[in-house]
Each structure stands twice: as structure tokens, then as C-alpha cells.
C-alpha positions, 0 to 999 in steps of 0.5 A: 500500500502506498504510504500517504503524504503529509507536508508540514510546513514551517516558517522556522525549523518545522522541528516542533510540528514533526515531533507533534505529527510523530507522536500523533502517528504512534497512536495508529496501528502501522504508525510511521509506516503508513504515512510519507513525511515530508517537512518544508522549512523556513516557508515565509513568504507567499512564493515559497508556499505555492511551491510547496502547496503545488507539489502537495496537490500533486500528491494530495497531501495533507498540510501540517502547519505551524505558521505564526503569521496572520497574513501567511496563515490566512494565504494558506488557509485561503489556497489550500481551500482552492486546490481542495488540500486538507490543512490542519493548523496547529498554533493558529486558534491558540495564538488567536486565543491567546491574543484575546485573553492577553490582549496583546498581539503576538509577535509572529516570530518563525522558529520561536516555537522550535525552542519550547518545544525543544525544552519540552521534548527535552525534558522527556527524554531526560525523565526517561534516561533517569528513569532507565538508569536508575540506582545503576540498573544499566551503565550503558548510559554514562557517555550521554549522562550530563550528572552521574550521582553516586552516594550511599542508600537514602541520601537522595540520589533518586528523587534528586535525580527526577528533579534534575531530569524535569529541568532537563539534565540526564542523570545517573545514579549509582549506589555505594555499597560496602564491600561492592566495587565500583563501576570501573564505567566511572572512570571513562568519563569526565570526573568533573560530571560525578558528585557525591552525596553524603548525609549526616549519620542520625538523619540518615538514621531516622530516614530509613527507620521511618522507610522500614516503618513504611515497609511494616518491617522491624527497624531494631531488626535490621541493619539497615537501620542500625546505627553501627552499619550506617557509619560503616556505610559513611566511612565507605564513602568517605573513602571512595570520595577521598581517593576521587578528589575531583568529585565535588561532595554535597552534604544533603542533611537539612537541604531540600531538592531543590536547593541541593539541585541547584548546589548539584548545577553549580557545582558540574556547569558553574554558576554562570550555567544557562538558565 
């Protein structure tokens, strides 16, 4: 069966409307398959959209459009109804929408979408490499990894990990366990990239008393939770962090995420780091 044309045109990179077209594509059985995807880029003026809508009607393809100017919106929309070509527009009513609600005319920027969508996109990609690379499940991914986390049990690693992932970093997580050797994957990247995460002792004490709690599991019953095995754990790391001096090492206790991801930002990129 042929594969059926879709044309999106952009006056900017027409990157955000391919990701929006593939995604919408995964929703159907043959996906990608059944469909031939063509993206026209930097379309902005009226010449540059009959060339593209004569070769659509050609084929008889559908126009996927993230056109930010009135007066080209109005000519495509106008053209595409004289060659009987399907459009679908897919800024057009929020701008309108947006300018009523703001009372503001938009400043019809081509490209402008191109890096929210980006961010957008971005962000889900690193959720997912978090995600998959999760308490050193798999180090397949360190080479693309932006921050490698490495600490004992409860201090934070995870959930720090997701925090950074929603601004947009790939982070890894691997675990200091006594008598487990590390990764030798760590050494094969830039050092800079890994922190270390410590906690005090009776913090990290009462974290995973109350975990245990959760789990309906005996704490006094456990050496997770014990004092004497937590400051066995403590001074593993403080040996693995001594004989890795180019790992910046954060002290958790008291800190929340997000203060302890910003501390994590300036300590990998620099305070001057991109916002």
C-alpha cells in the first residue's frame, strides 16, 4: 500500500510540528509506516508556499502547519481551500486565543516555537534516561549522562535525580555499597560530571527507620537501620570520595531538592550555567 503524504510546513525549523505529527502517528496501528513525511522549512513568504502547496496537490497531501503569521496563515488557509488540500493548523486558534485573553498581539516570530518545544521534548527524554538508569540498573548510559550521582542508600540520589531530569539534565545514579566495587564505567568519563552525596549519620538514621516503618518491617531488626552499619556505610564513602578528589561532595542533611539541585548545577556547569 502506498504510504500517504503529509507536508508540514514551517516558517522556522518545522522541528516542533514533526515531533507533534510523530507522536500523533504512534497512536495508529502501522504508525510511521503508513504515512510519507515530508517537512518544508523556513516557508515565509507567499512564493515559497505555492511551491510547496503545488507539489502537495500533486500528491494530495495533507498540510501540517505551524505558521505564526496572520497574513501567511490566512494565504494558506485561503489556497489550500482552492486546490481542495486538507490543512490542519496547529498554533493558529491558540495564538488567536491567546491574543484575546492577553490582549496583546503576538509577535509572529518563525522558529520561536522550535525552542519550547525543544525544552519540552527535552525534558522527556531526560525523565526517561533517569528513569532507565536508575540506582545503576544499566551503565550503558554514562557517555550521554550530563550528572552521574553516586552516594550511599537514602541520601537522595533518586528523587534528586527526577528533579534534575524535569529541568532537563540526564542523570545517573549509582549506589555505594560496602564491600561492592565500583563501576570501573566511572572512570571513562569526565570526573568533573560525578558528585557525591553524603548525609549526616542520625538523619540518615531516622530516614530509613521511618522507610522500614513504611515497609511494616522491624527497624531494631535490621541493619539497615542500625546505627553501627550506617557509619560503616559513611566511612565507605568517605573513602571512595577521598581517593576521587575531583568529585565535588554535597552534604544533603537539612537541604531540600531543590536547593541541593541547584548546589548539584553549580557545582558540574558553574554558576554562570544557562538558565
Amino acid at each position: 500500500m502506498d504510504r500517504q503524504p503529509i507536508y508540514i510546513v514551517s516558517g522556522g525549523s518545522g522541528e516542533t510540528a514533526h515531533r507533534m505529527v510523530q507522536a500523533a502517528l504512534t497512536q495508529f496501528a502501522k504508525g510511521e509506516s503508513s504515512a510519507l513525511v515530508r517537512r518544508f522549512q523556513n516557508v515565509r513568504s507567499q512564493e515559497d508556499l505555492d511551491r510547496v502547496l503545488s507539489a502537495a496537490s500533486e500528491k494530495r497531501a495533507v498540510i501540517i502547519h505551524t505558521t505564526v503569521s496572520r497574513e501567511m496563515r490566512d494565504y494558506l488557509d485561503r489556497r489550500c481551500s482552492e486546490l481542495r488540500l486538507t490543512q490542519v493548523d496547529l498554533f493558529g486558534n491558540l495564538l488567536d486565543t491567546l491574543a484575546l485573553y492577553l490582549r496583546e498581539r503576538p509577535e509572529e516570530l518563525p522558529g520561536s516555537f522550535h525552542a519550547v518545544g525543544d525544552k519540552y521534548f527535552r525534558r522527556i527524554e531526560a525523565i526517561e534516561f533517569a528513569l532507565k538508569y536508575d540506582d545503576g540498573i544499566d551503565m550503558g548510559g554514562l557517555p550521554e549522562s550530563d550528572i552521574v550521582l553516586v552516594g550511599i542508600s537514602r541520601t537522595s540520589k533518586t528523587p534528586l535525580s527526577m528533579y534534575l531530569a524535569m529541568e532537563g539534565y540526564k542523570v545517573m545514579n549509582v549506589p555505594l555499597v560496602p564491600g561492592v566495587p565500583l563501576p570501573p564505567e566511572l572512570e571513562t568519563i569526565p570526573q568533573g560530571r560525578i558528585v557525591g552525596l553524603t548525609i549526616q549519620a542520625d538523619r540518615l538514621q531516622e530516614i530509613r527507620a521511618y522507610r522500614l516503618k513504611r515497609l511494616g518491617a522491624s527497624g531494631s531488626a535490621d541493619t539497615y537501620s542500625d546505627m553501627g552499619h550506617i557509619l560503616e556505610e559513611l566511612s565507605y564513602a568517605d573513602g571512595v570520595f577521598k581517593q576521587h578528589r575531583r568529585w565535588p561532595v554535597l552534604d544533603v542533611t537539612g537541604r531540600s531538592i531543590e536547593e541541593t539541585a541547584g548546589l548539584v548545577l553549580d557545582r558540574v556547569f558553574g554558576k554562570e550555567r544557562a538558565v
